[in-house]
N, C-alpha and C positions, 0 to 999 in steps of 0.2 A: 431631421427627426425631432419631432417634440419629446419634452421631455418626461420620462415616466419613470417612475422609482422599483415600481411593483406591477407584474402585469401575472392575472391567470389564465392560464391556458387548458384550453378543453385539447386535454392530451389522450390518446389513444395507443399508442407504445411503438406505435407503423415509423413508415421510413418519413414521410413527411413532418410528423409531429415530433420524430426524434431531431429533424434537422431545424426546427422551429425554435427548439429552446435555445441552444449555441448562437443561430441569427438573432435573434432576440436583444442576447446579453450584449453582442457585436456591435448590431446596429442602434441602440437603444440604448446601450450602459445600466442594464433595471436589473432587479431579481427576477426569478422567473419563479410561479410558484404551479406546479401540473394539475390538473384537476380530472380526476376517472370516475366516468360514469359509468355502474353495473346495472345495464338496461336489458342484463339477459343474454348480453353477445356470446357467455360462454365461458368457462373456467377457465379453457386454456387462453381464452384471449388478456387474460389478469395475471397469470402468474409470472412473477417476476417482475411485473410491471411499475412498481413503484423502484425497484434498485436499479432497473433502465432506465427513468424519467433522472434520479440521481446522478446515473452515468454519465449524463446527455449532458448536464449542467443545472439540474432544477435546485433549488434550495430546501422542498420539499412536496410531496403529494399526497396532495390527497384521493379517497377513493371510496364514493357514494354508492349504496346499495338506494338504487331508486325502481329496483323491480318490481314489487307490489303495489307502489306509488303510482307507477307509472299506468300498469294496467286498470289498478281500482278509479285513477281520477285524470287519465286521460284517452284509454284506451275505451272504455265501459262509458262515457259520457260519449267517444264517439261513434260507435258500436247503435247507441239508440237513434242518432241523426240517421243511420244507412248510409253514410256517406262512404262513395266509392267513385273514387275518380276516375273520369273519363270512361266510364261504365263499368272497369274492372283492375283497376288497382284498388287494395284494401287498405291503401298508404301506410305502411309500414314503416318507412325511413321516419316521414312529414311527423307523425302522431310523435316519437322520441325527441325531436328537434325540441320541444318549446321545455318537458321537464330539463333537458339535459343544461338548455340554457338558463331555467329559471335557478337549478341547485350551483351552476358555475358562478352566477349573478352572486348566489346568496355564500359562498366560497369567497368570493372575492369583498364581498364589505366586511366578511366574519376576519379576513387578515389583510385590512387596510390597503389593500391594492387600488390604482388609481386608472388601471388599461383591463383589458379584455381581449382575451387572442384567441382566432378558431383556423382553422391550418385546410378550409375549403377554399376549393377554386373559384376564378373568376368565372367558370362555363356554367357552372353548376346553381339547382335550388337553394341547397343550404347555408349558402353565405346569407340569402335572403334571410332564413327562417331565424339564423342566429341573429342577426344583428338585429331585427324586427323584433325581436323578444327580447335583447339588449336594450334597445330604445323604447319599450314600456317599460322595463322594469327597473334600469337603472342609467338614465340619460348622460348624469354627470361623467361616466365613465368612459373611457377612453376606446373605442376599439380599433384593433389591429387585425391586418388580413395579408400577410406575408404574401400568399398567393398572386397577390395585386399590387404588392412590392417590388419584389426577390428577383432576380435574374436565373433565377434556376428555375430552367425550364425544361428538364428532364428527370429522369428514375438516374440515368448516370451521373447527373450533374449532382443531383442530392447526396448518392451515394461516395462519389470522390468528397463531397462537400466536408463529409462527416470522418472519410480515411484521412485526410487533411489535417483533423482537429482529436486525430486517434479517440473518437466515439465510438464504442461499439455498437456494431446494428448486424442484425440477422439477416435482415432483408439482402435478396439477392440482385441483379441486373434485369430478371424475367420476371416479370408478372405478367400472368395472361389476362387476370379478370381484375377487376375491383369491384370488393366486394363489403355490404354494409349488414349486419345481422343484429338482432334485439329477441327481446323473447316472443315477441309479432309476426316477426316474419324474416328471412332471409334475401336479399337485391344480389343478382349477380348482373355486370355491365362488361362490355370490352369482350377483346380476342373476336372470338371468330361473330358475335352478336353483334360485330360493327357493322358486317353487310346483312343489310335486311335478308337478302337471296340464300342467305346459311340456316341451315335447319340447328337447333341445340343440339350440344354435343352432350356424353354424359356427362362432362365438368362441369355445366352451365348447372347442375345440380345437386346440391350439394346434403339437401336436409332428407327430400321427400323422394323415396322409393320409387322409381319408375311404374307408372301405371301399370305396363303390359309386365313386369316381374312382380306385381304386388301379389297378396293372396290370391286364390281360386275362391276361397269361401269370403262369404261378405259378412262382415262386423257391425253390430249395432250398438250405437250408446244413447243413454239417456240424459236426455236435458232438463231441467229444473231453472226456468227461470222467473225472478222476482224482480217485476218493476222493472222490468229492461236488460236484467242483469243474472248473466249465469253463477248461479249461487250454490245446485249442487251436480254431478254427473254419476251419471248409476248409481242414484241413491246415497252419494257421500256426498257430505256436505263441503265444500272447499272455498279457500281463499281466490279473490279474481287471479292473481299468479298461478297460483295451486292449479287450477280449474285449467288456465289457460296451457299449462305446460302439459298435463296428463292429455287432453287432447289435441295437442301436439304433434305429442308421440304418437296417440293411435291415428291420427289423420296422415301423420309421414308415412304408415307401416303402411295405408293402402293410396299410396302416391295423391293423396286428395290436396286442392290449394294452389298445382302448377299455375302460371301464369305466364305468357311471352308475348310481350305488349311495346308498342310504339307508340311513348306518349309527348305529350309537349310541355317541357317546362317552361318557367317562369318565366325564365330569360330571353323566351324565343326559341330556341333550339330545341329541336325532334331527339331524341332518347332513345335507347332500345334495350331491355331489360327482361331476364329472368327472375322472376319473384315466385315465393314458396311462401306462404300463409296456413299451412293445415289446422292448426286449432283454429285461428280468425276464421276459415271459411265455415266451419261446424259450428261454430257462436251465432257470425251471420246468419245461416240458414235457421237456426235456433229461433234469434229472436222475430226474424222476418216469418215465419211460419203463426208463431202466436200472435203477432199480429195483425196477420188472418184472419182470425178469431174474433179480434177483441176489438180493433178498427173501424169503425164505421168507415164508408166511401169517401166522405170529404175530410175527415182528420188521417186518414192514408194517405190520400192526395198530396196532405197538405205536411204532412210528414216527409213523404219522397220530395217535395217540393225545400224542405229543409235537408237534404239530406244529401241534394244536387249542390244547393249553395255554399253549405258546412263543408265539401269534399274540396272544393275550391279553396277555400278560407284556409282551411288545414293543411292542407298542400302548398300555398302562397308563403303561407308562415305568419300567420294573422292569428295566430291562437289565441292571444292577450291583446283582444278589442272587441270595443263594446257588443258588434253587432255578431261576433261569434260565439260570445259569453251569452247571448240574446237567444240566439237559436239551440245552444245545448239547452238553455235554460227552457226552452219551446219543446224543445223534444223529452227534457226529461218527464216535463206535466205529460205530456203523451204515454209517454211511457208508464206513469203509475198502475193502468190499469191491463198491463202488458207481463203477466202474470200467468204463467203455465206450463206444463211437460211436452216433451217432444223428442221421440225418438225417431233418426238419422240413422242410416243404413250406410255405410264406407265398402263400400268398389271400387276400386280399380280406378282410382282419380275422382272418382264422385262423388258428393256428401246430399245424399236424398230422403227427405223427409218423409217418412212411411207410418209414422204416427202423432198428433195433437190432438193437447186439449186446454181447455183451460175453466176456470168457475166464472170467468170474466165473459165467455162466449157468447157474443150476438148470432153464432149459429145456432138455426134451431133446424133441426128434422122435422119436426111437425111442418114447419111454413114451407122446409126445402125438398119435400117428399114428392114426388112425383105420381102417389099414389091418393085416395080418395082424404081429404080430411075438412076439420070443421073454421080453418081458422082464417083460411082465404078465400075470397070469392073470385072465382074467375070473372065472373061480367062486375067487377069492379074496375078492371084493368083498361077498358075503354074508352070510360071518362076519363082515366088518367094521362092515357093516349093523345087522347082529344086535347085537352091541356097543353101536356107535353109539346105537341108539335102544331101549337094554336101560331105560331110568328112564321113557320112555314109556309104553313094552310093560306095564311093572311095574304103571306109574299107571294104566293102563284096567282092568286087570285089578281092580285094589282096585275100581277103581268099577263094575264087573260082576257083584262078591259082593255 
């Protein structure tokens, strides 16, 4: 082991991050100092959390409220790329990864530490996204990945680990899922979701309401958004947080956001996962509807065209490099003029747009009327025709002689 004095650790209060700080001090001889990111996961997931990381061996922790941070300038800049991986995750986990690592980064120069520790596995994305935001933002620094160390290669083995060193930990011997939540969205993995052939069970769900129990009557909200960005809902004005939580709630009450998707990570390995998005999915539709509106055909094009790449990027764990900083940067110009209301109809899993508009509108009735008017000619449309498919016309004809 090299030598390190001081290491912060992106602590979470679970059974793995409690058995990290003990190994740590063990293998290492350093202080350990815990670091909690409040990304929304939840009150109960805090409480007590800082006299557990003490428990465990930390010298002390800290605990970041990066909620509104999180959403205003990393959820909302990716919200306007459309980016959605693999055609239907709303990356939930991916979007948390790079704030969590840039506040642990900035944690760790503010008390002189010289390592960096994240308590991800070797199968998984996230080892990527940390240490890839690690190595933009602070290289000289040291990082540690227990997971890719340790000989503990079980829920038992961690747990005797910690009876051993009289640690107390809540955690039990059974876990059926692993599960990762932020104010975005909720990931449930494991138990019965390992065999493809298993339909979810109700655990697999944790936020949003079962479609088929949700209301009978459908609920409608209002969107207001500015420049890309949901700013107020039914007429009140709200903070990106704010905004995001209240449609949350009413998108969980009509099971809207489910997801159960087999995707591929970074690593190579196939995944299989329940995700619950309900506010993200009513944003989404929000802003992709006024953009309807306000998009010409080749700046949509060319927007989806950023919004496949950025889904990648974000997902990889590439948030802090040039060419992802280039495309939010692409999309938020786009976005200026992505400006307007839009009311969503919530059913029974579904979030469907049943009214837009905006001042920004390329729609016009007069051009789109299918009735008599003065501003199109139809025999204008022939020569354009003629034009249009003049390389076709050309090609048959070669092939004629």
């Amino acid at each position: 082991m090299s030598k390190i004095n001081k290491v912060v650790l992106a602590y979470s209060g679970g059974l793995d991050t409690s058995a990290i700080i003990p190994w740590l001090k063990e293998n290492y001889d350093c202080e350990v100092v815990a670091f909690v990111a409040d990304v929304g996961q939840g009150e109960e997931e805090l409480v007590g959390i800082e006299e557990k990381a003490i428990a465990s061996g930390a010298s002390s922790c800290y605990i970041a409220d990066l909620k509104e941070e999180m959403v205003k300038d990393y959820i909302y800049p990716s919200l306007k790329t459309g980016a959605i991986y693999e055609g239907k995750y709303l990356l939930g986990t991916s979007m948390a990864r790079p704030i969590i690592a840039k506040a642990q980064v900035e944690c760790a120069l503010e008390v002189g530490a010289d390592a960096l520790c994240h308590g991800c596995t070797g199968k998984g994305n996230d080892q990527v996204r940390f240490e890839g935001a690690f190595a933009a933002l602070a290289p000289q620094l040291t990082v540690i990945a227990p997971w890719r160390e340790w000989n503990l290669r079980s829920r038992e083995a961690l747990l005797d680990y910690l009876a051993e060193r009289n640690i107390p930990c809540s955690a039990s011997l059974e876990k059926i899922y692993s599960r990762d939540a932020n104010a975005w969205h909720v990931s449930t993995e494991g138990g019965v979701l390992e065999d493809t052939w298993n339909a979810p069970n109700d655990l697999c769900w944790v936020w949003t309401q079962d479609p088929q129990q949700a209301p009978d009557e459908a609920e409608t909200v209002s969107v207001l958004v500015e420049k890309g960005e949901v700013v107020a809902v039914n007429g009140e004005p709200m903070t990106p947080y704010n905004a995001l939580n209240y449609l949350n709630q009413k998108g969980a009450e009509h099971g809207v956001g489910r997801i159960d998707i087999v995707e591929n990570r970074l690593v190579g390995i196939k995944s299989r996962g329940c995700y619950e998005t309900p506010g993200g999915t009513i944003m989404m539709e929000a802003l992709r509807a006024v953009e309807q509106l306000v998009l010409d055909k080749e700046s949509f094009e060319f927007r989806q065209t950023i919004g496949l790449k950025a889904s990648h990027l974000i997902y990889d764990g590439r948030w802090f490099t040039p060419l992802c900083q280039s495309l939010l940067a692409a999309a938020d110009t786009l976005a200026q003029d992505v400006t307007g209301e839009v009311v969503i109809q919530l059913y029974k899993g579904q979030a469907t747009v049943i009214q837009k508009r905006s001042l920004n509108s390329l729609y016009s009735e007069e051009f789109a009327t299918f009735g008599e008017d003065d501003v199109y000619d139809h025999s204008h449309a022939g020569g354009f025709i003629r034009l249009y498919s003049l390389a076709s016309r050309i090609r048959a004809l070669n092939k004629q002689k």
